[in-house]
N, C-alpha and C positions, 0 to 999 in steps of 0.2 A: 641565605648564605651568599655573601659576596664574590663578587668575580673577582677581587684581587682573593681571595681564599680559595678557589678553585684554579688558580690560573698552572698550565703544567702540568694540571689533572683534569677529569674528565668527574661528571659530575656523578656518574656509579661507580667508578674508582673510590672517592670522596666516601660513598654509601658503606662497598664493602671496607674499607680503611676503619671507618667508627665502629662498626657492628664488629667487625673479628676483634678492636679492643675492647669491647665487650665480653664476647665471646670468651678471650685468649685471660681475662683477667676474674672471668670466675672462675677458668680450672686454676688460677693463681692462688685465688682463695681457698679451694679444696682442697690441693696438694702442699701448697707452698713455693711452686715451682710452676713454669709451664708458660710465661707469659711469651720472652722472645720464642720459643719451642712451637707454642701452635702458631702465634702472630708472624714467623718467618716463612713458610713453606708457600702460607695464604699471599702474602702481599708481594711476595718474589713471585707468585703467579701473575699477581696483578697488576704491578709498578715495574717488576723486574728487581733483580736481588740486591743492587749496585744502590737503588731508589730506597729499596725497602728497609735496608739496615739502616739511616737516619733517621726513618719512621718508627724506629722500635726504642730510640734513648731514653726522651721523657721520659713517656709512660712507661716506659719498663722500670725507669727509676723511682719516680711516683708508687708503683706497684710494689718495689722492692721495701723503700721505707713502710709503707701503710704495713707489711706484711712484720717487719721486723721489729717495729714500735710493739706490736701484739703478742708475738711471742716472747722478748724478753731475751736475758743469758748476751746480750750484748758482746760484755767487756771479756768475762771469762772467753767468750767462741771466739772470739780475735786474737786476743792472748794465746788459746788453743793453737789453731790455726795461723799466724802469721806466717810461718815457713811457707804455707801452700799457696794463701792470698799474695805476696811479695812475688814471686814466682810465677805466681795469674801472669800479675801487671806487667813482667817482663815478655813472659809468654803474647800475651795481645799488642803488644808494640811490631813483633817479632811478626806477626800471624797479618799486621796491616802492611808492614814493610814490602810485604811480599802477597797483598791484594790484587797491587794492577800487575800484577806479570804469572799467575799461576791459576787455572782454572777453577774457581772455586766451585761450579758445580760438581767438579770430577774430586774434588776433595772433598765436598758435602757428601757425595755416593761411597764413598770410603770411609768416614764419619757413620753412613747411613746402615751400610755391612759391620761393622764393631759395633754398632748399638744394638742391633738384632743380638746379635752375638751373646752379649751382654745379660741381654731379658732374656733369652731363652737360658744362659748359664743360672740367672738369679733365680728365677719359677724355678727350675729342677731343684738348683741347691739353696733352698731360701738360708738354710742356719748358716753359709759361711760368711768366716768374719775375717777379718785382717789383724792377725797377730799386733799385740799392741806397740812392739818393742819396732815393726815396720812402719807405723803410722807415719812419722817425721817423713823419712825416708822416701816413702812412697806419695803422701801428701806433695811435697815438690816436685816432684816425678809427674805426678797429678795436676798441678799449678800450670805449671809450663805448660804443657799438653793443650788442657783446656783453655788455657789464655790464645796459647797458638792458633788452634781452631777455633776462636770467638774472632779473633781478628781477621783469619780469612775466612770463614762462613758467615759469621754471626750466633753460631749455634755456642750457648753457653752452656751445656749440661754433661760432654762430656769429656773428659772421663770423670771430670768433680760428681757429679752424682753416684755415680758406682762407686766410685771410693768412698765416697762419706756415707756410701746405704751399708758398705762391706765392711764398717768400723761400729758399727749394731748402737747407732745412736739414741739418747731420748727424742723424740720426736721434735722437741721445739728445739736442741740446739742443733738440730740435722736442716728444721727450717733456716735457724738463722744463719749456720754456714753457709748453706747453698748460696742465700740471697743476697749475705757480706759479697760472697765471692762474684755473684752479677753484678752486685752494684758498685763495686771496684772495675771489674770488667769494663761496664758500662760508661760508666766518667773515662776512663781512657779512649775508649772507642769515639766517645763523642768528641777528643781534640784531635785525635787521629784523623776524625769523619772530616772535623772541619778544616783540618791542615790537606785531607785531598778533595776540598770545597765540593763536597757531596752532603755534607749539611747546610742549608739553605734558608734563607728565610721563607720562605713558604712550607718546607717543610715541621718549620718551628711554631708556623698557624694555623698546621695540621695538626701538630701533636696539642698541641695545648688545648686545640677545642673539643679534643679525645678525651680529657683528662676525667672530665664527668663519668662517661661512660667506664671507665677503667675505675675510678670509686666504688660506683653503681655495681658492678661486675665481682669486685672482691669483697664486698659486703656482703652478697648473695651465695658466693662459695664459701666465704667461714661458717657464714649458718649451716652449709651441708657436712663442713670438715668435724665441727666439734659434735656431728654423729658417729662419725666414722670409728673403727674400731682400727688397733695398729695393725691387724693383719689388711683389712682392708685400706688402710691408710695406705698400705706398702703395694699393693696392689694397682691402687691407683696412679701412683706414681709410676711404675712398671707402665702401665697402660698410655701415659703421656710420651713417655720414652720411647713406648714401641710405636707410636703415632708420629713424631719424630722422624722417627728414621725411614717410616714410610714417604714420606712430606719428600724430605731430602732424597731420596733413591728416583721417585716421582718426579721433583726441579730436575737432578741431570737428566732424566729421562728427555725429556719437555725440551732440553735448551739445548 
């Protein structure tokens, strides 16, 4: 590995950076989700949070296409969904705007309390569903929200994931919205990142040389997903989620 590749980092920073995209990209492939979710909490430990959300664009995008090519339902989940996705995009404009002037650890902890909230509501009441005639309605409700908090945490899941688990979807177009809705996220955040010149080029010779391992990584979780059964499919998802908010409660703790 070269030292212009290391330069800015340290050469176990570099180690944990590949390995958690590793890591972070097979529960990608199990769930469908979970890439920015684990890879945020670990590298805001270890770069610091301001560092680590540059580090998460490629590969999270890399991970989101691999992920969506496979499932399929494309055009209809976009069609579906564009009220919520349009609404992300403004929401994360809105969420970066307001990055350098608002603490985003003390809004990660806050993030971190409604997502508990959440998993302990969904395990009690797994059968509730969101009336269909609120989906619109509450889907842009849901857009905003979660654009907002992608732009100032980083954290893409919620409130988009509770809603689209609370709308009792087929599993691959539950996949595919989720990962429209990062990968819309994600392209804004990256002009965002570089208009507050925190995306770097060193960090675009970090991510790139990641990209292997994040392949590697979600190749290895679809083999375990298309075991999985949908109660435990829904399980596991819950279980990223409540991992999540530990991650985040743990950063404000820390900072």
């Amino acid at each position: 590995m070269s030292i212009s590749l290391i330069e800015n980092y340290s050469l176990f920073q570099i180690i944990i950076i590949l390995v958690t995209y590793l890591f972070a990209s097979s529960v990608k492939g199990v769930t469908g989700l979970g890439f920015s979710t684990v890879c945020l909490p670990i590298l805001a430990l270890t770069v610091g949070l301001k560092a680590a959300l540059p580090l998460l664009i490629i590969p999270s995008l890399l991970s989101n296409i691999i992920i969506m090519k496979k499932v399929g339902n494309f055009q209809t989940t976009l069609y579906r969904f564009r009220p919520m996705l349009l609404a992300t995009s403004l929401g994360v404009i809105f969420g970066l705007t307001l990055l350098s002037v608002i603490d985003g650890n003390l809004a990660g902890a806050v993030l971190g309390l409604i997502l508990i909230l959440w998993c302990m509501f969904s395990y009690i009441a797994p059968d509730f569903k969101l009336p269909e005639p609120k989906e619109r309605q509450f889907g842009i409700l849901s857009g905003l929200s979660t654009g907002f908090i992608n732009g100032l945490t980083g954290s893409q899941v919620m409130p988009c994931v509770p809603y689209l688990m609370a709308l009792k979807l087929d599993r691959n177009v539950f996949i595919q919205a989720t990962n429209t809705s990062f990968t819309i996220s994600s392209l804004i955040m990256a002009i965002g990142l570089i208009h507050l010149e925190l995306f770097t080029f060193t960090v675009l010779k970090i991510s790139m040389s990641g990209l292997i391992f994040v392949f590697l990584g979600i190749l290895l979780g679809s083999r375990i997903r298309s075991q999985l059964s949908p109660d435990s499919f829904r399980m596991a998802v819950l279980v990223i989620l409540f991992i999540t908010a530990l991650g985040l409660l743990l950063q404000a703790s820390w900072n």
